[in-house]
C-alpha positions, -999 to +999 in steps of 0.1 A: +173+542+238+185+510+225+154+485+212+161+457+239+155+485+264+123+498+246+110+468+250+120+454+282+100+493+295+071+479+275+075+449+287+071+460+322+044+487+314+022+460+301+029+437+334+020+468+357-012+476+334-023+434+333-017+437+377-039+463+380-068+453+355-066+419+378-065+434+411-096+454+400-116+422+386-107+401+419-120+431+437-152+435+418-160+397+424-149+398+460-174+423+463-199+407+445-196+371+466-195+388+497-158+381+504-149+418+500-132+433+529-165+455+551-161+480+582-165+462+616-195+483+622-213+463+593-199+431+595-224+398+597-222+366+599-220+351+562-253+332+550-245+309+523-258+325+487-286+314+470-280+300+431-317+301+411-312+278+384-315+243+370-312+212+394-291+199+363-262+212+340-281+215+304-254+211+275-264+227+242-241+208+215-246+192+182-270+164+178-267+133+162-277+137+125-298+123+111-297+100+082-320+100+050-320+069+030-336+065-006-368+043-004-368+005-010-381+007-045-366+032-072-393+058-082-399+040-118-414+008-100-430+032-076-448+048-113-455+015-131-426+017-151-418-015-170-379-021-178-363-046-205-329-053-220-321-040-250-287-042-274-283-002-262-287-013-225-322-013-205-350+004-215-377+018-194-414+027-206-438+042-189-457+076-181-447+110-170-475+120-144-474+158-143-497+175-116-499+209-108-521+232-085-544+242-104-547+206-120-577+184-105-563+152-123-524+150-133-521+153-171-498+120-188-469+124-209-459+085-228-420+080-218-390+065-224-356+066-207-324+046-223-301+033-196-267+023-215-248-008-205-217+013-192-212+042-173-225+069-190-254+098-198-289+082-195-309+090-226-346+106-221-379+104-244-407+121-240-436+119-269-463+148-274-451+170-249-473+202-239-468+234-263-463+256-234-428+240-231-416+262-258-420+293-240-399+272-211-364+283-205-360+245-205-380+244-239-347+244-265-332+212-243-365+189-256-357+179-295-376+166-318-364+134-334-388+110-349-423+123-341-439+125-319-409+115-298-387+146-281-352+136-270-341+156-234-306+171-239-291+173-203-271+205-189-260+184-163-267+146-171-287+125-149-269+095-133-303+075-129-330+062-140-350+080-114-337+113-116-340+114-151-380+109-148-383+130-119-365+160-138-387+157-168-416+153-149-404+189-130-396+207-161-428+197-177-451+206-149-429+242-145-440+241-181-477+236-173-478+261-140-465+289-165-498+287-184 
C-alpha cells in the first residue's frame, strides 16, 4: 500500500470517527433540551425551560491596575534631614531612627549620605553604629574610616538619597532585632 493511499484510508477513518462522535453529542443535547425525538404515546406539548441564573451576564476579566506613586516629599524631608551643596555634590545630615518590636522608643544613629554631582553610587555614613552589627551578615559592608564614622559599601548601589537611608536604617534594625 502506497503512502498517499494510507493516508487518504486515514483520512477517511478519522472523518467516519469525527461523524459519529458528533451525531452522538447532537444527540445527547437533543435529549437534554427536549428536542430529542419521544414515542407518540409520551409526547406533550413543549413548555418553555426554565434558566436559574443571574438577570445579568457577569464578566470576570482583569481590572484596571492600580497605580502607586511615591509621596510628595522624599523620605529625608519626611526625617528632618537637612541637605547642602558641597564640592563632592549634596550632602545630607541627619538621623537614622531604628525601631524595632521589642523597642518602646526608636534608638538614633547620627548620619550622612553623599549625593555626587553626576550619575553615580551615593555614598553612606553612619557614626557609632550598634555592636551587634558585627554578628550581621551585613556587618563586613559597614567600614570604619575616621571614627566614629562607618562608611556603607553597597552590594547593589543605591540610586537615591532615600533608599540609601531606608536600607541602613533596615540593616541596622535587622541588626538590633537579632539581639
Amino acid at each position: 500500500m502506497s503512502v498517499l493511499a494510507w493516508l487518504e484510508q486515514l483520512r477517511r477513518l478519522w472523518q467516519a470517527g469525527w461523524q459519529f462522535v458528533r451525531d452522538q453529542v447532537i444527540a445527547i443535547w437533543s435529549h437534554i433540551e427536549g428536542t430529542a425525538p419521544r414515542p407518540a404515546s409520551s409526547r406533550r406539548t413543549r413548555t418553555p425551560s426554565l434558566v436559574i441564573g443571574p438577570d445579568t451576564v457577569l464578566v470576570i476579566g482583569p481590572q484596571k491596575c492600580v497605580t502607586v506613586t511615591p509621596p510628595p516629599r522624599p523620605t529625608w524631608d519626611d526625617q528632618g534631614w537637612t541637605v547642602r551643596p558641597h564640592a563632592r555634590g549634596n550632602v545630607y545630615t541627619g538621623e537614622y531612627r531604628v525601631r524595632t518590636a521589642t523597642m518602646a522608643q526608636p534608638r538614633r544613629f547620627a548620619g550622612c549620605i553623599v549625593q555626587p554631582p553626576w550619575p553615580g553610587t551615593i555614598i553612606a555614613y553612619v557614626a557609632d553604629p550598634p555592636p551587634e552589627l558585627r554578628r550581621h551578615q551585613k556587618g563586613a559592608c559597614f567600614q570604619l574610616t575616621q571614627p566614629p564614622w562607618f562608611l556603607v559599601h553597597w552590594q547593589q548601589p543605591a540610586t537615591t538619597v532615600d533608599d540609601a537611608l531606608l536600607y541602613v536604617e533596615r540593616v541596622l534594625a535587622e541588626a538590633l532585632e537579632r539581639t
